[in-house]
C-alpha positions in Angstrom: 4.1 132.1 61.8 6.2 135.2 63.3 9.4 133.4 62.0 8.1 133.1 58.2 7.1 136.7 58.5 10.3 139.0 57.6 8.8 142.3 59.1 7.5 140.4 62.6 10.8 138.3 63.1 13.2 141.8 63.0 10.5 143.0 65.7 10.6 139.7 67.4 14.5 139.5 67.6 15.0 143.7 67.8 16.4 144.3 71.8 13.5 146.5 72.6 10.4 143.5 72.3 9.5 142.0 76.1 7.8 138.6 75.8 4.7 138.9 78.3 3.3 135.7 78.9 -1.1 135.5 78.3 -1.7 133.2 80.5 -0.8 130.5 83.0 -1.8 126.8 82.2 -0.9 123.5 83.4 1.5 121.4 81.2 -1.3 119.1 80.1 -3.6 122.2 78.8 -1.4 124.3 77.1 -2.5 122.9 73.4 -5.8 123.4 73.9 -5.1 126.9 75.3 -3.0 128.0 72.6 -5.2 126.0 69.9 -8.3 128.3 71.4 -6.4 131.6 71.1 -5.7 130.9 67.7 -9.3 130.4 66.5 -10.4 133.2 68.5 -7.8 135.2 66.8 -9.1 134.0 62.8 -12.5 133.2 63.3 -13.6 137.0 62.2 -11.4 136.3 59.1 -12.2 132.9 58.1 -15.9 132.4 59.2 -16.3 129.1 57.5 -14.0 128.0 60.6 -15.6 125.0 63.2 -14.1 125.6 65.8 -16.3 123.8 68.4 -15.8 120.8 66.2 -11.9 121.5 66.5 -11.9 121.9 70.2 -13.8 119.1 69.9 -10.7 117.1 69.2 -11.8 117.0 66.1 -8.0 117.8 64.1 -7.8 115.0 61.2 -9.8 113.7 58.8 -9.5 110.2 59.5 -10.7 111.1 63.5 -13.3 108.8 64.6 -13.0 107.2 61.1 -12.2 103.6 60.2 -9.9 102.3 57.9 -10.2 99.3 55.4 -7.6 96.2 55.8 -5.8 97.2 52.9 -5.2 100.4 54.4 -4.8 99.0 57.7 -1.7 96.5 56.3 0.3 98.9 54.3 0.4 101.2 57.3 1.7 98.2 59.0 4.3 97.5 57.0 7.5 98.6 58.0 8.7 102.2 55.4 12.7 100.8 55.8 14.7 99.2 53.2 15.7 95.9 53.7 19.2 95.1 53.9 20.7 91.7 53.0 24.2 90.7 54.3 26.1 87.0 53.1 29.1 86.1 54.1 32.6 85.6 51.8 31.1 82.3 50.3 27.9 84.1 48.7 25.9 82.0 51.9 22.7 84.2 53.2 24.2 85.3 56.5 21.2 87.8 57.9 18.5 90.0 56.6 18.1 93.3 58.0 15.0 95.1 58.8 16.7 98.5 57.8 20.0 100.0 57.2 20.2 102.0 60.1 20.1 98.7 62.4 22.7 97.2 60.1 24.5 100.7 60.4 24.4 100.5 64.5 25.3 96.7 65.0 27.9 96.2 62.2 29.2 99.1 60.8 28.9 101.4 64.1 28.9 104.7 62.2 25.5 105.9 62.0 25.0 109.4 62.4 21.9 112.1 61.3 23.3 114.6 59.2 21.2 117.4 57.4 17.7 115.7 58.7 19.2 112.3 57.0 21.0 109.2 58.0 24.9 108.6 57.2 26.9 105.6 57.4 29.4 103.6 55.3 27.2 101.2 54.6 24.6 103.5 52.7 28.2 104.1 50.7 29.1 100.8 50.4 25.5 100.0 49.1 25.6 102.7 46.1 28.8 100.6 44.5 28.4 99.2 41.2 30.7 96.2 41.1 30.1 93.3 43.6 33.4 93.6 44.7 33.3 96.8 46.7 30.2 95.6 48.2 32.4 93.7 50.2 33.1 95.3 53.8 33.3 93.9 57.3 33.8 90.3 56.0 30.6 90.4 54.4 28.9 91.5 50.9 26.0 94.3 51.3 23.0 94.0 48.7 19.6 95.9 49.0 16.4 94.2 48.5 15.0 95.8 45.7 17.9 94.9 43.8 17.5 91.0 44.5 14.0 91.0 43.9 14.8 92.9 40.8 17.5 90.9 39.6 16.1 87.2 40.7 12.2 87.7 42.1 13.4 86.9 45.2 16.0 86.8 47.7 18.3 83.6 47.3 19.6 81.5 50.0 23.0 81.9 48.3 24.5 83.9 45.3 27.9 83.2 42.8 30.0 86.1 43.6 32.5 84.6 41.1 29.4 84.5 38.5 28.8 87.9 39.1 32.2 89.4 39.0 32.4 87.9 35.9 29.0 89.1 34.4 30.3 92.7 35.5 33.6 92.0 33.8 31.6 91.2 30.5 29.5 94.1 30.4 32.8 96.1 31.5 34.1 94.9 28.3 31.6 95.7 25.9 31.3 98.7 27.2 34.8 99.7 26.6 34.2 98.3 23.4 30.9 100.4 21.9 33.0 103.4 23.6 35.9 102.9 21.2 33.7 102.7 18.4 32.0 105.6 19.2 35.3 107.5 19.6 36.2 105.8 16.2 33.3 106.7 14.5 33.1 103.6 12.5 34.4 100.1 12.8 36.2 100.1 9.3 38.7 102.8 10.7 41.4 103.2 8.2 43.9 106.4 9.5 44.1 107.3 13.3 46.1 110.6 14.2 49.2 109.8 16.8 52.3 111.9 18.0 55.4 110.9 16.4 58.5 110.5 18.4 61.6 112.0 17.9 65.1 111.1 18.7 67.9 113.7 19.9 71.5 113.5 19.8 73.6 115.7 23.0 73.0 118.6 21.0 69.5 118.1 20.8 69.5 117.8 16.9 66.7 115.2 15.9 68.4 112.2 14.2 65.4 110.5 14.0 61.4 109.9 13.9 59.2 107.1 14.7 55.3 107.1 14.2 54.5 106.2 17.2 55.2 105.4 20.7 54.7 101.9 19.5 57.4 101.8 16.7 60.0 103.7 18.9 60.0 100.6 21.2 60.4 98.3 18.8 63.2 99.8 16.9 64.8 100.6 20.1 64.6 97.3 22.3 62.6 99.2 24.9 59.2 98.8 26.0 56.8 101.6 24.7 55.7 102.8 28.1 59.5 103.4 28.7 58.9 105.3 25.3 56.4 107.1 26.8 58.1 108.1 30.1 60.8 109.1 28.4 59.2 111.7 26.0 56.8 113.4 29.0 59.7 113.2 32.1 62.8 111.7 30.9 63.3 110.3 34.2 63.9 106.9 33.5 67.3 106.0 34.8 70.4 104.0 33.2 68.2 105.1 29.7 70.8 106.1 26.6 68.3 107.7 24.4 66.7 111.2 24.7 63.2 111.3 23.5 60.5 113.6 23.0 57.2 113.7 21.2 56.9 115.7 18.0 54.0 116.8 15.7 50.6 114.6 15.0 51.1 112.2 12.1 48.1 110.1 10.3 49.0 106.5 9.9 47.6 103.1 9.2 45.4 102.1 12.8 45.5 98.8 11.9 49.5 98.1 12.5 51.4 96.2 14.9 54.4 95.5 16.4 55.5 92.6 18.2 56.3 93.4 21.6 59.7 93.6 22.8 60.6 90.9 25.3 64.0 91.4 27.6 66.6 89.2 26.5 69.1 87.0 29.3 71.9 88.6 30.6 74.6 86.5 28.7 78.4 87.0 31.0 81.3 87.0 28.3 83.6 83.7 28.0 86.0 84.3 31.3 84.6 87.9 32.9 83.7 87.7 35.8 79.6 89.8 37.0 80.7 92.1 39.4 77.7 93.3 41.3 78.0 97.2 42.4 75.9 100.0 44.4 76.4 103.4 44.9 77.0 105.2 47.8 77.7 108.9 48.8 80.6 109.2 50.9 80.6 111.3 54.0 83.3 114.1 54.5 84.5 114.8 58.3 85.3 118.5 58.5 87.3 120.6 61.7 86.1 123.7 63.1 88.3 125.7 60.4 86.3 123.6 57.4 89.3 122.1 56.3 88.5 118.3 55.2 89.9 115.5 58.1 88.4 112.1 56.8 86.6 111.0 53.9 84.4 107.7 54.7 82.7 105.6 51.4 79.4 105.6 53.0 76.8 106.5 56.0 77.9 102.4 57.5 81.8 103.0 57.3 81.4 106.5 59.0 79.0 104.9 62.1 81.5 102.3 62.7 84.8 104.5 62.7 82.7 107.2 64.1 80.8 105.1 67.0 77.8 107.1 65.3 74.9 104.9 64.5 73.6 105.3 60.8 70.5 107.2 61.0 72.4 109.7 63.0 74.8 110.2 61.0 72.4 111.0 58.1 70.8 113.2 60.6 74.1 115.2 60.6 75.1 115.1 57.3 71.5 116.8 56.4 72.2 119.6 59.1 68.9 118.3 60.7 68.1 120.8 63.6 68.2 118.2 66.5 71.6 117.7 65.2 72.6 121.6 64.2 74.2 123.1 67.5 74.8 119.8 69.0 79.3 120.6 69.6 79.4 116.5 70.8 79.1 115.5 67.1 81.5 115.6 64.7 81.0 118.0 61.4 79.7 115.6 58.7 78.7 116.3 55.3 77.7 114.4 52.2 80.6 113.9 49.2 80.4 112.5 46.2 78.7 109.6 45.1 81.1 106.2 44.9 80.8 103.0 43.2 81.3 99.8 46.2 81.7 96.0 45.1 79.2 94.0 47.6 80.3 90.5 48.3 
């Protein structure tokens, strides 16, 4: 009571209070001691008080009752979820009495946080597709979602059945969601950004629609389309794109899609196949240039230098920085090397 009081708690925890003890009881007494002091202390108040029938041992209502066998069994029953593990195959593998025994044996994580129990498998548990239900070699299913779902709890489930069921209803989902963003299923015009081609001065030469019709015309895919306009970081790309205002066009049209076509060698040339390389540049003490290698392997091998060193140095890593027994490396320019 003196801690739900704001004015007794600052006296309570002020420096100046002494706690003087009342009186001295054996381990065994002190409830009744305490439980007498505090209907001495209210029975002025609250007159209505028993408190010969509470010292009476007298302190519940169902005291020196009897309950009915309805009563009686529910009390008995355990107040724990029931867990039910199968194994890869959809086979019942165990069922368990609660999740925190599953938690303890299996899972190992159990832990009380904020009054309540924590593990993985209370996680795993709250997925919605069958598949992440699937943890330590085993799928994880409550019991009120099998009796809800077949009345009882089977011997053996389809897994694959069920992936598939979740797949369907994924599906229609998606489905009434695009109508919905539609607004009707008898859409004519949809809004989409046009696409606009640049030349090296960045003067526009040309516009597309869409994303869709830039791939086609182009002999790209549209997603390169799209990379193109939002990073232009696709590499060995010829065309600079960018997306331009909104345009309202037919939602019903399609391309076909653009499929790569065989790299076809002329009559008598010869596919030469190429990387690229930086070279690394071997400077003196005065910074004048000594060697020039074509790449990190060519350096370790005239160098005696293996190759993650000698990116090390080339980097001016700072293992590498004030280290006189290494030569002074750098990176050059980038080089073209047949490979065999």
């Amino acid at each position: 009571y003196q801690y739900a009081n704001p004015e007794l708690r600052k006296v309570i925890e002020s420096n100046s209070t002494k706690i003087v003890p009342l009186k001295d009881v054996d381990a065994d007494e002190w409830y009744d001691e305490k439980l007498l002091e505090v209907v001495n202390h209210h029975k002025h108040n609250h007159p209505l008080m028993n408190s010969q029938w509470m010292l009476d041992d007298g302190r519940g209502y169902w005291q020196n009752k009897t309950r009915d066998a309805n009563t009686l069994k529910k009390l008995s029953e355990s107040k724990y979820h029931k867990f039910i593990e199968y194994d890869i195959n959809g086979e019942l593998k165990k069922i368990w009495s609660s999740g925190k025994e599953a938690a303890i044996k299996v899972f190992k994580d159990y832990t009380v946080v904020d009054g309540g129990g924590s593990s993985r498998l209370y996680r795993v548990c709250r997925c919605q597709s069958i598949r992440n239900r699937f943890y330590h070699n085993s799928y994880w299913l409550k019991e009120t979602e099998l009796i809800k779902f077949f009345g009882l709890i089977p011997k053996k489930i389809n897994i694959s059945a069920i992936i598939n069921e979740e797949k369907r209803k994924k599906r229609i989902a998606y489905n009434n969601r695009a109508v919905k963003l539609n607004g009707r299923r008898n859409l004519q015009t949809i809004s989409r950004y046009s696409v606009e081609r640049l030349d090296d001065k960045m003067n526009v030469i040309e516009i597309y629609l869409n994303i869709d019709e830039a791939g086609f015309k182009l002999k790209i895919y549209p997603r390169t389309v799209k990379r193109l306009c939002t990073s232009g970081c696709v590499k060995n790309s010829k065309y600079n794109l960018r997306y331009g205002s909104k345009i309202k066009q037919p939602f019903d049209v399609t391309y076909p899609k653009y499929e790569i076509l065989p790299h076809i060698i002329p009559g008598n040339s010869e596919y030469v196949k190429t990387r690229t390389y930086k070279t690394v540049v071997e400077y003196n003490e005065l910074g004048k240039i000594i060697n020039t290698y074509d790449n990190v392997f060519i350096a370790s091998e005239k160098l005696n230098i293996i190759p993650v060193n000698i990116r090390f140095i080339c980097t001016y890593h700072p293992n590498f920085r004030d280290d006189k027994k290494y030569p002074i490396l750098r990176y050059g320019e980038k080089k073209k090397v047949k490979l065999n």
